[in-house]
N, C-alpha and C positions, 0 to 999 in steps of 0.2 A: 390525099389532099387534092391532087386534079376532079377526082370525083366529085368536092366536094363546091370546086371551083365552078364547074361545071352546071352542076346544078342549082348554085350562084345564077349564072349567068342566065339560065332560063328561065328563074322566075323574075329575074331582073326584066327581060327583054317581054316578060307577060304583065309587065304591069302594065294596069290601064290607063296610066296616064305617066306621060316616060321623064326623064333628068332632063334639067337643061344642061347642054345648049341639044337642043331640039328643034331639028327645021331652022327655020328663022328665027328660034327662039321662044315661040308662042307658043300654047297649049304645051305646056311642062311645069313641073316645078325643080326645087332646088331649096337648101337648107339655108338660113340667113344665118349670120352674126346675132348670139343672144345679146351682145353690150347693145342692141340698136334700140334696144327695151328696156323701159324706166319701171324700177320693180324695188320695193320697199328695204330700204336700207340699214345699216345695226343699228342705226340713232331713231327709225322712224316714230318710235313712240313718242319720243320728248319731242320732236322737231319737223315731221311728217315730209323729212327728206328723201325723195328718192335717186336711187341711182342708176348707171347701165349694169344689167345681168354678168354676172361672169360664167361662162363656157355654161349653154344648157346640159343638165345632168347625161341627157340621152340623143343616142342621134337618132337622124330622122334612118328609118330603113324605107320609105316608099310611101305613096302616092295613088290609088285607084279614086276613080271618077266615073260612076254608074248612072245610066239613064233607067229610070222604073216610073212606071204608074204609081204604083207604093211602096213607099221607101221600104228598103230592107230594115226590120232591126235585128239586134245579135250577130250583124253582117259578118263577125269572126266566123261562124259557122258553113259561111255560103264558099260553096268549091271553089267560086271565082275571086274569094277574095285575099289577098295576099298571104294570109297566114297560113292559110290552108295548101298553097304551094309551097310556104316556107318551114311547113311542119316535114318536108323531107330531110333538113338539114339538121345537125348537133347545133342547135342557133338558141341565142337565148331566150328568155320570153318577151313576148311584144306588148305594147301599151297601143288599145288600137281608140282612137276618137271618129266615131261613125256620124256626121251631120247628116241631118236625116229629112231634107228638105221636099218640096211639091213636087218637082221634078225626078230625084233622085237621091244619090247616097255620092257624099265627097267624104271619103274614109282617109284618115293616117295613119301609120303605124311608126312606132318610136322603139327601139330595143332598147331593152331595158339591161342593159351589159350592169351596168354598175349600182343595179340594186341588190338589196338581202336575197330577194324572193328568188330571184335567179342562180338557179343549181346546175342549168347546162355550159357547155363551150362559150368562152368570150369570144362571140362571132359577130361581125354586121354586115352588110351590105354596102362593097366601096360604092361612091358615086364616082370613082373614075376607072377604073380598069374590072369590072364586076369579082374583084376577088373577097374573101374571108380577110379582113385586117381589124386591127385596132384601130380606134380613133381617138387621135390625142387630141381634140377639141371636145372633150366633152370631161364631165365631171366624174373622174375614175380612180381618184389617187381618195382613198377614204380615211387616210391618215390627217389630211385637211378636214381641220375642226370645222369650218363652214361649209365643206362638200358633206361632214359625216351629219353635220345639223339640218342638211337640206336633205340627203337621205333617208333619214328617220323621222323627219315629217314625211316623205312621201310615201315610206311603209308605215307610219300608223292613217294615211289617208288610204291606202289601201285597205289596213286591215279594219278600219272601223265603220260605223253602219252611211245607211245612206243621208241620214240627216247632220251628220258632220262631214260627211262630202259634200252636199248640196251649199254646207255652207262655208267653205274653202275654194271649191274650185275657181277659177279666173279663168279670163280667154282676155288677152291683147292683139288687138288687131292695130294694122297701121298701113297704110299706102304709101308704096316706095316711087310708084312712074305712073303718071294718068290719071286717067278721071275728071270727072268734073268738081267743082269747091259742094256739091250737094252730095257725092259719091264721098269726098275724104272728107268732108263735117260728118257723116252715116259711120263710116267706118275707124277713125282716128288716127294720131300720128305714132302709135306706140309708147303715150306716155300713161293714159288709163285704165285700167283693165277694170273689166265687166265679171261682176258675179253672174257667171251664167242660170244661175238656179231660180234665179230674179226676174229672169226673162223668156226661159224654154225650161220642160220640164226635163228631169235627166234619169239614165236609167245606166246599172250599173253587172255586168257580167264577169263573173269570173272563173278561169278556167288554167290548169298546170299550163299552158303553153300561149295564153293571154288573159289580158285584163281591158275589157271593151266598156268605155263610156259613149253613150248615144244620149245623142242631141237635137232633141224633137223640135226642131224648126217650124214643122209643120203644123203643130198645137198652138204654139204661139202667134194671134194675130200682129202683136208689137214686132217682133223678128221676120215674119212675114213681108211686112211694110220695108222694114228696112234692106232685106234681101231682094226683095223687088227691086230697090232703088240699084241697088249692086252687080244686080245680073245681068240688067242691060249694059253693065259696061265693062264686065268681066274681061270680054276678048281687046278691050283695051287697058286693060286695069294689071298692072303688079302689085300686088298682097302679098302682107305678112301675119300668119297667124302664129301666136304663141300663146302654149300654156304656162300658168302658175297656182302655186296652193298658197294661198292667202298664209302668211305667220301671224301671230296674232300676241305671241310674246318675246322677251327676250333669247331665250335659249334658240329660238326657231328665226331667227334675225343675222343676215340680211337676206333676203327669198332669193329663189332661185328658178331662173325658166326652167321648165321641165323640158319642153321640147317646140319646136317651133317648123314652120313650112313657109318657103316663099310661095305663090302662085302667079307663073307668068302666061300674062293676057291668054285666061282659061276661054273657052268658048264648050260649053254646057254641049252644044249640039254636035260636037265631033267624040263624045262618049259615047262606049259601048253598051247596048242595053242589058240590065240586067234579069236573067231571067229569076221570075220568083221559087222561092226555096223553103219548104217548109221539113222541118227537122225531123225525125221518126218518131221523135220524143216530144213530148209537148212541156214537157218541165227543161224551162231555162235553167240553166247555172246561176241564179242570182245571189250576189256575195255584197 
C-alpha cells in the first residue's frame, strides 16, 4: 500500500498543471461543486425546468496543460500525459477530454471509479494528502435509482457509435471570479450548456485503461473567435468547465454532471512544451 502511495504521489507532483492552492493561487486547478450547474431536471420534458447537479458521477484525477505547435490528438497515448504515468497504478480507468486548441493541448482526466466499464481497484487521486482514497462526493452508491439512470446512459454513450455521441455530449462552462462582461457573455454563467458537436468537430478513442474524447478547437473558426476572446484573460479569469450527456427521455431524467474542472487564473505561457509523439502504430483505437 505505501508503494502504492508512493507512486501516487509522483505522478501527482508530475502533473503539468498542479492542485490548488498553488503559489498564490494562480495557474492551478481544483474540482468545483457539481450543484453550481443547471442541468435538465425529472419534470424537464413537460416544463423545461432545470435544476443544480447532484454529486458529479466522477472525480476529477488531474489537470495537464501543454504548449505544442500542434496540438496533440489521442494525447492518452503521449508519455507525458497523465495516464501514461498512472497506468503504473491498480487505478481505474480514466475518461480523458483532450481540448485540442492553436496553441496546445489543455487535457482532463476523470476516474471513472463508479462506472460498468471499470474492472480495476477503486482508486483516485486525493487532492489533499496524495493518497489512494474513496470519494464520497461523487456518484458511487449504484443502488440510487437516479445515480444507476445516470450510469447507464453513460455506458451506452460509451458503448454506441459516434453519431449518438456527437449528439449527447454537452460542455457547461461558466466564470466563477474575473473577466471582463465580453469574457462571461463568451463563456456563461453555468446555466446553458453547449452541444459541443455544433461547434468543433469531435473524435472518439478507446482503450482497457481509457476512454479519450478530443476537442478540435482548432477546426473550428466559430470556437476559435471565442477562445481568442478567452485567452487573453485566462491569467485572470477562474473557469468552470463541466460535462454532461444530454437525456433526452424519461427513464434517463434528471442528468447528471459527469465531471467538471475549475481553472484558476491559467496563464497558457507558464506550460510545458510538449514534445510531438507519434505512435509505432498508425491505426488509432477508435471505438
Amino acid at each position: 500500500q505505501t508503494e502504492d502511495y508512493d507512486i501516487v504521489h509522483r505522478v501527482q507532483k508530475n502533473i503539468s498543471l498542479p492542485r490548488w492552492p498553488s503559489g498564490d493561487g494562480r495557474h492551478c486547478f481544483s474540482e468545483p461543486d457539481a450543484g453550481f450547474f443547471r442541468i435538465r431536471g425529472p419534470t424537464y420534458l413537460e416544463d423545461k425546468l432545470k435544476i443544480a447537479s447532484k454529486p458529479a458521477l466522477f472525480p476529477l484525477a488531474g489537470v495537464d496543460l501543454f504548449l505544442t505547435d500542434v496540438p496533440q490528438q489521442h494525447v492518452a497515448r503521449h508519455p507525458a500525459a497523465l495516464v501514461q504515468r498512472h497506468s503504473k497504478l491498480n487505478s481505474p480507468r480514466i475518461l480523458v477530454v483532450n481540448f485540442c486548441m492553436p496553441w496546445g493541448n489543455l487535457v482532463g482526466y476523470w476516474s471513472l471509479v463508479s462506472s460498468h466499464t471499470n474492472k480495476k481497484k477503486k482508486q483516485m487521486l486525493s487532492s489533499d494528502d496524495h493518497q489512494c482514497v474513496d470519494n464520497n462526493d461523487t456518484a458511487d452508491d449504484k443502488e440510487d435509482p437516479e445515480n444507476k439512470a445516470a450510469l447507464d446512459l453513460f455506458e451506452r454513450f460509451i458503448d454506441a457509435d459516434d453519431e449518438y455521441r456527437d449528439a449527447r455530449l454537452k460542455l457547461v462552462p461558466r466564470v466563477v471570479d474575473g473577466g471582463s462582461w465580453i469574457v462571461r457573455r463568451a463563456v456563461g454563467a453555468g446555466v446553458h450548456a453547449a452541444k459541443l458537436s455544433e461547434a468543433v468537430k469531435l473524435a472518439y478513442y478507446s482503450d482497457p485503461d481509457y476512454f479519450e474524447i478530443d476537442v478540435d478547437i482548432v477546426g473550428s473558426p466559430l470556437a476559435r473567435r471565442i477562445l481568442s476572446v478567452v485567452k487573453s484573460a485566462t491569467s485572470t479569469l477562474v473557469m468552470d468547465l463541466a460535462l454532461v450527456i444530454e437525456a433526452t427521455d424519461h427513464a434517463q431524467l434528471p442528468e447528471r454532471i459527469l465531471g467538471a474542472v475549475r481553472l484558476h487564473r491559467v496563464n497558457p505561457e507558464q506550460a510545458p512544451t510538449l514534445t510531438p509523439f507519434h505512435h509505432t502504430s498508425d491505426d488509432d483505437v477508435v471505438s
